[in-house]
MIDOSE-1310 file (N, C-alpha, C; in nm, 2 decimals, decimal comma, always signed):
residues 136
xxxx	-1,69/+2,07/-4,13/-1,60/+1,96/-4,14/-1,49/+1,97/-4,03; -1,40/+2,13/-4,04/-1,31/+2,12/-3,93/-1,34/+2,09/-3,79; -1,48/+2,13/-3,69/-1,53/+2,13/-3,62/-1,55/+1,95/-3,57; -1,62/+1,88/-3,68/-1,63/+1,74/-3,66/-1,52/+1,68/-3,63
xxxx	-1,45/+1,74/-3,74/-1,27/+1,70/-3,68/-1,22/+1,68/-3,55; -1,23/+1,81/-3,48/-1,19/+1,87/-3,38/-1,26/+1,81/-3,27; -1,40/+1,78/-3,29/-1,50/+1,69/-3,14/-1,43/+1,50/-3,16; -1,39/+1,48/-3,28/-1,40/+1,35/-3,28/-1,19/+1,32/-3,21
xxxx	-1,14/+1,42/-3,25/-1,01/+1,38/-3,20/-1,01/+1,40/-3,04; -1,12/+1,47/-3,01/-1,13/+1,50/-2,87/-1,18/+1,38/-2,78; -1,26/+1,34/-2,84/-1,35/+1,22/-2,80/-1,23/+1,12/-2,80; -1,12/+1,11/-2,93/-1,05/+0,98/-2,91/-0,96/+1,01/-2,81
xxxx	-0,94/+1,13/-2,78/-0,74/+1,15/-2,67/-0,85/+1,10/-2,54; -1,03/+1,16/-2,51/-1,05/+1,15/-2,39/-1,07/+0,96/-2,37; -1,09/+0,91/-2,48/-1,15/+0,75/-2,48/-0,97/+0,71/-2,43; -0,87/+0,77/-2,50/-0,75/+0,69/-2,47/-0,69/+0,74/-2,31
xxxx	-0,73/+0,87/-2,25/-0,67/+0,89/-2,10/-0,77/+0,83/-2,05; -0,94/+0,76/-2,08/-1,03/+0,71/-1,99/-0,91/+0,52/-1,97; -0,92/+0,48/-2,08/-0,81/+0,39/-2,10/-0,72/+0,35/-1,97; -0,60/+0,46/-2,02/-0,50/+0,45/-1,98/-0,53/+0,43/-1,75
xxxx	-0,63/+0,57/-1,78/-0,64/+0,57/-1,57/-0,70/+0,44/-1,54; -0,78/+0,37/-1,63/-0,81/+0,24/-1,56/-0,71/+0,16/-1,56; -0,65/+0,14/-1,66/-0,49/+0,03/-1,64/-0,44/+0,07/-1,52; -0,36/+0,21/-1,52/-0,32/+0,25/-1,39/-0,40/+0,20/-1,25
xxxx	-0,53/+0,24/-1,26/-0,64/+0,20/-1,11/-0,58/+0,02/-1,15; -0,63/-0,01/-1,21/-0,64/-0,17/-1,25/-0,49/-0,24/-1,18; -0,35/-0,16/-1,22/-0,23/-0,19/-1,18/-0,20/-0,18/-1,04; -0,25/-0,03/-0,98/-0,25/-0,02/-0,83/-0,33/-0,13/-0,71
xxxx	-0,45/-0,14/-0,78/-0,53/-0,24/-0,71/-0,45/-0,36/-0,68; -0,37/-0,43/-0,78/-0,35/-0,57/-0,79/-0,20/-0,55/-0,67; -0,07/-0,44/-0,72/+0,01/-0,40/-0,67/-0,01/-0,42/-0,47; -0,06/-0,35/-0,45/-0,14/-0,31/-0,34/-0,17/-0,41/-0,25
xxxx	-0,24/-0,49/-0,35/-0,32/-0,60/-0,28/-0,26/-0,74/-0,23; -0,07/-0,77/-0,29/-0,04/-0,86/-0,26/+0,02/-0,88/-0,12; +0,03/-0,79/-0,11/+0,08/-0,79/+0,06/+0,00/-0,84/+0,14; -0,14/-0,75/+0,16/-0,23/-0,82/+0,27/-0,29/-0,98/+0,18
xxxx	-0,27/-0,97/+0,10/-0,32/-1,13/+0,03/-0,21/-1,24/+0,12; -0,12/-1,20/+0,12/+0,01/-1,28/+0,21/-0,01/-1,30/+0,31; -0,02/-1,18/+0,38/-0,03/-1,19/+0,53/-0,13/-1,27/+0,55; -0,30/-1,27/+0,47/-0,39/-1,32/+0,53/-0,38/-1,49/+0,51
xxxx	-0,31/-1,55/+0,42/-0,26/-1,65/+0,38/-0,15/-1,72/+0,46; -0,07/-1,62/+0,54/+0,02/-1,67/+0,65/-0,03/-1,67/+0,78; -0,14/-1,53/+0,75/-0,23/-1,62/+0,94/-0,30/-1,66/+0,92; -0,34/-1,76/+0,87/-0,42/-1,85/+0,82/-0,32/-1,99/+0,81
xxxx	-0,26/-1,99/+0,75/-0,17/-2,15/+0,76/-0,11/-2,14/+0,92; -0,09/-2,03/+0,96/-0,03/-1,99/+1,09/-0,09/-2,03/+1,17; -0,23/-2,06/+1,19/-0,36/-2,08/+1,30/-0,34/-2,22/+1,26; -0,35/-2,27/+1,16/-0,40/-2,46/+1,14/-0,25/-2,48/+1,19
xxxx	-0,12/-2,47/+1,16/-0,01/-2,52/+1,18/+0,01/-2,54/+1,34; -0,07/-2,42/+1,43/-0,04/-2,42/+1,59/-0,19/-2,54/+1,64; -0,28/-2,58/+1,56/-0,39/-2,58/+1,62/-0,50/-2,51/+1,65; -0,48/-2,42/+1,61/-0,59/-2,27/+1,63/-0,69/-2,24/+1,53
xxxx	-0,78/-2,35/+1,52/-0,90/-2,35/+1,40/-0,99/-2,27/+1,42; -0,99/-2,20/+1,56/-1,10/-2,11/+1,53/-1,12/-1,99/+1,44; -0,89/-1,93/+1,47/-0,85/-1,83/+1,45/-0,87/-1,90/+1,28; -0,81/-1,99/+1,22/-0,81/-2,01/+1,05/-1,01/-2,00/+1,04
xxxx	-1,08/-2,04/+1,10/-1,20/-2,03/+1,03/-1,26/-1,96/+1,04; -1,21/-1,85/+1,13/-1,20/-1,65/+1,10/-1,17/-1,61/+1,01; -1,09/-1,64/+0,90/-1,01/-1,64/+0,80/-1,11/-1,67/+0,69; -1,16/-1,77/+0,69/-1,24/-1,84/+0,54/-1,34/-1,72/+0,54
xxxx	-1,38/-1,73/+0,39/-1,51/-1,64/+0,30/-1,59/-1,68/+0,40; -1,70/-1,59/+0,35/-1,82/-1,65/+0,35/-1,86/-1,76/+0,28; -1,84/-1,79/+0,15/-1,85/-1,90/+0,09/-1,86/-2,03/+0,19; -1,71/-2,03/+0,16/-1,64/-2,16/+0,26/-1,68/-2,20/+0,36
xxxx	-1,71/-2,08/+0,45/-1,80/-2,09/+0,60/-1,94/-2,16/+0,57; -2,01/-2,11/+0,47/-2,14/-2,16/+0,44/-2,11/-2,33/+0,39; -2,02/-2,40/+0,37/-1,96/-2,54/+0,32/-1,94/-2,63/+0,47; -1,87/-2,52/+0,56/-1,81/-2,57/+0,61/-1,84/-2,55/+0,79
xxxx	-1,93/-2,63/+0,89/-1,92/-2,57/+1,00/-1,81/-2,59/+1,10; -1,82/-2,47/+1,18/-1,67/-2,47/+1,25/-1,61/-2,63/+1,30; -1,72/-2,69/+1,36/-1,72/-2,81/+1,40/-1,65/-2,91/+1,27; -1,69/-2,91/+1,17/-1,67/-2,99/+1,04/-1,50/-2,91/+1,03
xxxx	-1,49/-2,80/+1,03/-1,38/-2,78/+0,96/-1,26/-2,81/+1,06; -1,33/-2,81/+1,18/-1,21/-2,84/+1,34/-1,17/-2,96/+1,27; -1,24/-3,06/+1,24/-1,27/-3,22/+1,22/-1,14/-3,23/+1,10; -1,21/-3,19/+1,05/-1,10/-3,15/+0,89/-0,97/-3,16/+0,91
xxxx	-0,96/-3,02/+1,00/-0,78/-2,98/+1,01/-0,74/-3,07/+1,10; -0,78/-3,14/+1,22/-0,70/-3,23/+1,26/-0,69/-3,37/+1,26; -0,77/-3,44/+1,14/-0,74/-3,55/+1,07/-0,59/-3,59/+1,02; -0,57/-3,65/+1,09/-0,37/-3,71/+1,02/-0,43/-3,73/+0,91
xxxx	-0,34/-3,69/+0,83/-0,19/-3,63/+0,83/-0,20/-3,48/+0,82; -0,15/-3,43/+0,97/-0,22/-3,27/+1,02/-0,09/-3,17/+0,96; -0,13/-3,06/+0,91/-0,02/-2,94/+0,85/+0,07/-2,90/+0,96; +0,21/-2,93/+0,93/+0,33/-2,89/+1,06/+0,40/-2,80/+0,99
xxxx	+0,43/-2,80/+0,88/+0,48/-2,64/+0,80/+0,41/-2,64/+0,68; +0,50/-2,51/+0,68/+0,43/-2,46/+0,51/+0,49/-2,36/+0,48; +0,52/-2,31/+0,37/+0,64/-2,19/+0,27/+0,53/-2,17/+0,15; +0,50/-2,03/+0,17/+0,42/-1,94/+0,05/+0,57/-1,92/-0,02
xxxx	+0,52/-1,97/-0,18/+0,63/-1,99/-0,27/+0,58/-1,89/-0,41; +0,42/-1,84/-0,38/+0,40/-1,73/-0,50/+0,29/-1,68/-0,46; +0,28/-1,58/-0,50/+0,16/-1,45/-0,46/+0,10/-1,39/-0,60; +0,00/-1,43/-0,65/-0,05/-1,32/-0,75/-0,19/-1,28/-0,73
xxxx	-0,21/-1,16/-0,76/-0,36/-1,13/-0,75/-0,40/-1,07/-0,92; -0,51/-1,07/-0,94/-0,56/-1,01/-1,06/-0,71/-0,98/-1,01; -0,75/-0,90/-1,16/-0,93/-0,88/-1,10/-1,01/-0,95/-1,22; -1,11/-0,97/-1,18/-1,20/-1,07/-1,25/-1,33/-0,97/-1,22
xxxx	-1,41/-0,91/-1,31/-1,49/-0,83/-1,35/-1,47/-0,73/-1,21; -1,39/-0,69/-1,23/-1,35/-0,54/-1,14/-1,31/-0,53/-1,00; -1,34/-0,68/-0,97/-1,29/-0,71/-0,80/-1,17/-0,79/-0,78; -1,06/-0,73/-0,67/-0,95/-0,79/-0,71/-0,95/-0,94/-0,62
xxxx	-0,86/-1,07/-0,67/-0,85/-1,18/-0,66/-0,69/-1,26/-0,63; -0,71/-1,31/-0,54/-0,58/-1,36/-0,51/-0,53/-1,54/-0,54; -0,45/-1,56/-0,53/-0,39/-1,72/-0,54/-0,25/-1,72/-0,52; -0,27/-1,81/-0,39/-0,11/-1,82/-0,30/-0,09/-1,93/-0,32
xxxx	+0,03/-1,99/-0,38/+0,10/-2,12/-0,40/+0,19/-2,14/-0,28; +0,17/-2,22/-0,23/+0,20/-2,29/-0,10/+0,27/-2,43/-0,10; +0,37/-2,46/-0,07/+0,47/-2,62/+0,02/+0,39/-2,64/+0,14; +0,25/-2,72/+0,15/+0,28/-2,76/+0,29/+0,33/-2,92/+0,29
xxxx	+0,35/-2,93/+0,46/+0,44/-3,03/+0,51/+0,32/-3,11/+0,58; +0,33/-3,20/+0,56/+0,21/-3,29/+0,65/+0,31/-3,37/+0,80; +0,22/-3,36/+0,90/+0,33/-3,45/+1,01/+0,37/-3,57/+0,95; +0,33/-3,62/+0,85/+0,38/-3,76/+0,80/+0,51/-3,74/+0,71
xxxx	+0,53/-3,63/+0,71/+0,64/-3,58/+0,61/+0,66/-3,54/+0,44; +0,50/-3,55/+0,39/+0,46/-3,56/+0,26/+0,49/-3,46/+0,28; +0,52/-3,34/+0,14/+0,54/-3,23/+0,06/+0,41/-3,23/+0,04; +0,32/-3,18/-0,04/+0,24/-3,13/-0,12/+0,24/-2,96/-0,15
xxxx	+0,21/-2,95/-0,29/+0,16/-2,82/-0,32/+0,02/-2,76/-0,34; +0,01/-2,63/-0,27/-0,14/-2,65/-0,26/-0,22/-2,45/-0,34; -0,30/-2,45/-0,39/-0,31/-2,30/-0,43/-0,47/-2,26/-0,37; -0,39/-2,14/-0,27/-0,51/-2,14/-0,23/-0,58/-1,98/-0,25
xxxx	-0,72/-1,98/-0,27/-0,79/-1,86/-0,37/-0,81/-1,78/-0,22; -0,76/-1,65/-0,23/-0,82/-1,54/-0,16/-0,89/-1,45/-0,21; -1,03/-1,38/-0,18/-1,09/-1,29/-0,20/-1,10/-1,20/-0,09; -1,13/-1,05/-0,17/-1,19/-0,96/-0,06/-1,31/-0,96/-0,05
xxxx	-1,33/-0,97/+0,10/-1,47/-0,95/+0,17/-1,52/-0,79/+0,24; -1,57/-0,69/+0,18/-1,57/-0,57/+0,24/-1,38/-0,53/+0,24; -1,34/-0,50/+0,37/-1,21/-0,46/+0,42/-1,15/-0,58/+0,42; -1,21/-0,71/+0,42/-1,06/-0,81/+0,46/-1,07/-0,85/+0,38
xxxx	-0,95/-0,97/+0,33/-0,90/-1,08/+0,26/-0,98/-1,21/+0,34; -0,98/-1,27/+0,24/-1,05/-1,42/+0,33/-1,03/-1,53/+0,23; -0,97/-1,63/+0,28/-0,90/-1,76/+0,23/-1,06/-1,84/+0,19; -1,02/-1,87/+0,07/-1,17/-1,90/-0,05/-1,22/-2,04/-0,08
xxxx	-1,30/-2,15/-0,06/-1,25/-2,26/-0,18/-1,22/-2,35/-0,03; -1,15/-2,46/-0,07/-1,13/-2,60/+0,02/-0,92/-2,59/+0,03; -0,86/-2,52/+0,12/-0,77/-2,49/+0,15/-0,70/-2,61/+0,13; -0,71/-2,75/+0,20/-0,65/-2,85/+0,17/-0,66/-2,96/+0,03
């Protein structure tokens, strides 16, 4: 009986440090990840804002790429009423079945002078971040 004791409280401290290191991994990941989630989000509105679609459709997933050819997305971005600024206003990332996930809340400015708010989904692709989804 002591012995049973003894494997089962072992089994529970190692189920609660298996626990605890994933929260930690789980917390590091997301921590970690909001920086380049930003950056890739600011050269990215950074390329459409100068005109430089090639450099933003360097930027999109794979997904989006497969939606969208360069040609189509040229077309896209410089349809008036074309992006002249923009202010990342929030950064969060989380993971969604173990891979981590971004969403940057964004002010852009249209040349016509509309406001709009826009959220746009970043994922990791291998090493990089890549802007996800239909950006405008």
């Amino acid at each position: 009986m002591r012995t049973g004791m003894v494997f089962a409280g072992v089994a529970v401290a190692l189920c609660c440090v298996g626990v605890a290191g994933l929260g930690v991994w789980n917390l590091q990941v997301v921590t970690q990840a909001a920086g380049p989630v930003r950056e890739t989000t600011d050269e990215f509105l950074r390329s459409v804002t100068v005109g430089d679609t090639d450099g933003a459709y360097d930027r999109l997933c794979e997904e989006a790429r497969g939606k969208w050819s360069e040609v189509g997305f040229t077309s896209w971005v410089k349809t008036p009423p074309m992006v002249r600024d923009y202010e990342i206003t929030d950064v969060s990332v989380s993971t969604r079945g173990g891979r981590p996930r971004g969403t940057v809340t964004v002010q852009i400015t249209r040349d016509s002078g509309t406001i709009e708010e826009r959220k746009l989904p970043v994922v990791q692709e291998g090493r990089h971040w890549r802007i996800c989804g239909d950006p405008f």
